[in-house]
C-alpha positions in Angstrom: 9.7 4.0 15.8 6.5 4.3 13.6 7.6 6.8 11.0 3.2 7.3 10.6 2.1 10.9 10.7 -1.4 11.0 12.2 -3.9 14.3 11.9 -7.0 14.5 14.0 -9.7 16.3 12.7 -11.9 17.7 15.8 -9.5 17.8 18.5 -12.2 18.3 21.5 -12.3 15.9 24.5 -12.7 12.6 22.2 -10.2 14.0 19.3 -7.4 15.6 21.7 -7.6 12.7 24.0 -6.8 10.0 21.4 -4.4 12.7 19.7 -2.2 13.3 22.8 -2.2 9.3 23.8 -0.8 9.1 20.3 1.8 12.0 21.0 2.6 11.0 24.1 3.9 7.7 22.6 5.9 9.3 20.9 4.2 9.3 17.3 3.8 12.7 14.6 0.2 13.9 15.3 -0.9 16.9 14.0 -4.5 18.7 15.4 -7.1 21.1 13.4 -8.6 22.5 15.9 -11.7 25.5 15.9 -12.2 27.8 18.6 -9.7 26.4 21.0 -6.7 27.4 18.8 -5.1 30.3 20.3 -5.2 28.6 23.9 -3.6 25.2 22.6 -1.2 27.1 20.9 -0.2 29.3 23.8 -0.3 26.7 26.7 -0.6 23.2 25.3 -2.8 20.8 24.9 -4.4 19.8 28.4 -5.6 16.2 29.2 -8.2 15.7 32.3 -8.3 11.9 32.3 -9.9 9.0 35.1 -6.3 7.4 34.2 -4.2 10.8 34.8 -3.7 14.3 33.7 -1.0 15.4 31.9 -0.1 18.6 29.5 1.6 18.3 25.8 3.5 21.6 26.2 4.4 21.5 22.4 2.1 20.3 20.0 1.3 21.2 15.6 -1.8 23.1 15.8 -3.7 24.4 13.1 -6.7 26.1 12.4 -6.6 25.7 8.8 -6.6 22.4 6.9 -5.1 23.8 4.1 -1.8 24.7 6.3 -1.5 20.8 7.7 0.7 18.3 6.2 -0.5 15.2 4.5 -0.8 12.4 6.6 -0.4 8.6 6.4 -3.6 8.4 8.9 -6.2 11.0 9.7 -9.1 10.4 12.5 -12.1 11.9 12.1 -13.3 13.1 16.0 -15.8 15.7 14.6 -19.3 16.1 16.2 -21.4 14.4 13.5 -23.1 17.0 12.8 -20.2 18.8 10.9 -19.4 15.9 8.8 -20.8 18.0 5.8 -17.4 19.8 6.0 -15.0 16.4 5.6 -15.7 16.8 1.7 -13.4 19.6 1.9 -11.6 18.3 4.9 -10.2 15.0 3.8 -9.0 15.4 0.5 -6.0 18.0 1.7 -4.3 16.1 4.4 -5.3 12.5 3.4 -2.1 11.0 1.6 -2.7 8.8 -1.9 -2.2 5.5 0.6 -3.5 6.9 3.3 -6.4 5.5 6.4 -9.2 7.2 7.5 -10.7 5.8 10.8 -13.7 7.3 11.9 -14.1 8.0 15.9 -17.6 9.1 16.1 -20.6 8.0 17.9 -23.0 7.0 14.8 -23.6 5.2 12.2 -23.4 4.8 8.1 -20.3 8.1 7.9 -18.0 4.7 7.5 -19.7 4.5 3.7 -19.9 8.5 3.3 -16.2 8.5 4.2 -15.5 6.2 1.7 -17.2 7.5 -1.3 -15.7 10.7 -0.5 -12.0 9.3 -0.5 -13.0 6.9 -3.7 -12.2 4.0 -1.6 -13.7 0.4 -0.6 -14.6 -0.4 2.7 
C-alpha cells in the first residue's frame, strides 16, 4: 500500500474528482476546501461522474491550510485565477521532498510553481 499522503488544493469538480479517485483507492488524501466546507464535512464528499456516482462518507476536510498535514504530494486544482494565493498555500503542507503537480487548464504556473517551491522543473 502507498504510504504517500496527497492534499488537493481546490477541491471543486476537477480537485474533488481526482481527490476521491485517489481515496477511493485507498490512498491518505486530505482536501482544503472554500465555501463548500461545512457540507463536505457534514455529508461527505459527493462524486457525479459519466463513469458512476459514489459518496466518500468520511473524508480530512479543512478550511485552513495552516490546520493540514504536510504532504508527500499536493495537487494544485485551483481556478487559475487564485493562483496568487499558492505563495502562501504551498509552503505549509508541501513536505522538504515533496511533488507538486499542477491540474489546471493553462499555461506557464508549471514555472511560477517552481520558483515558489525553489525547485527545477
Amino acid at each position: 500500500m502507498d504510504k504517500r499522503t496527497y492534499a488537493i488544493l481546490g477541491t471543486g469538480a476537477l480537485g474533488g474528482f481526482y481527490g476521491a479517485k485517489l481515496q477511493k483507492s485507498g490512498l491518505a488524501v486530505h482536501y482544503l476546501l472554500k465555501s463548500d466546507y461545512q457540507q463536505v464535512r457534514e455529508n461527505g464528499l459527493i462524486i457525479e461522474s459519466k463513469d458512476g456516482d459514489f459518496v466518500l462518507p468520511q473524508v480530512n476536510a479543512y478550511n485552513d491550510v495552516n490546520k493540514m498535514l504536510q504532504c508527500d504530494v499536493v495537487i494544485i486544482s485551483l481556478k487559475t485565477t487564485q493562483n496568487q494565493l499558492l505563495s502562501d498555500l504551498l509552503p505549509p503542507i508541501v513536505k522538504d521532498d515533496g511533488v507538486v503537480l499542477v491540474l489546471q487548464n493553462g499555461l506557464g504556473i508549471e514555472a511560477e510553481v517552481a520558483e515558489m517551491m525553489k525547485i527545477v522543473l
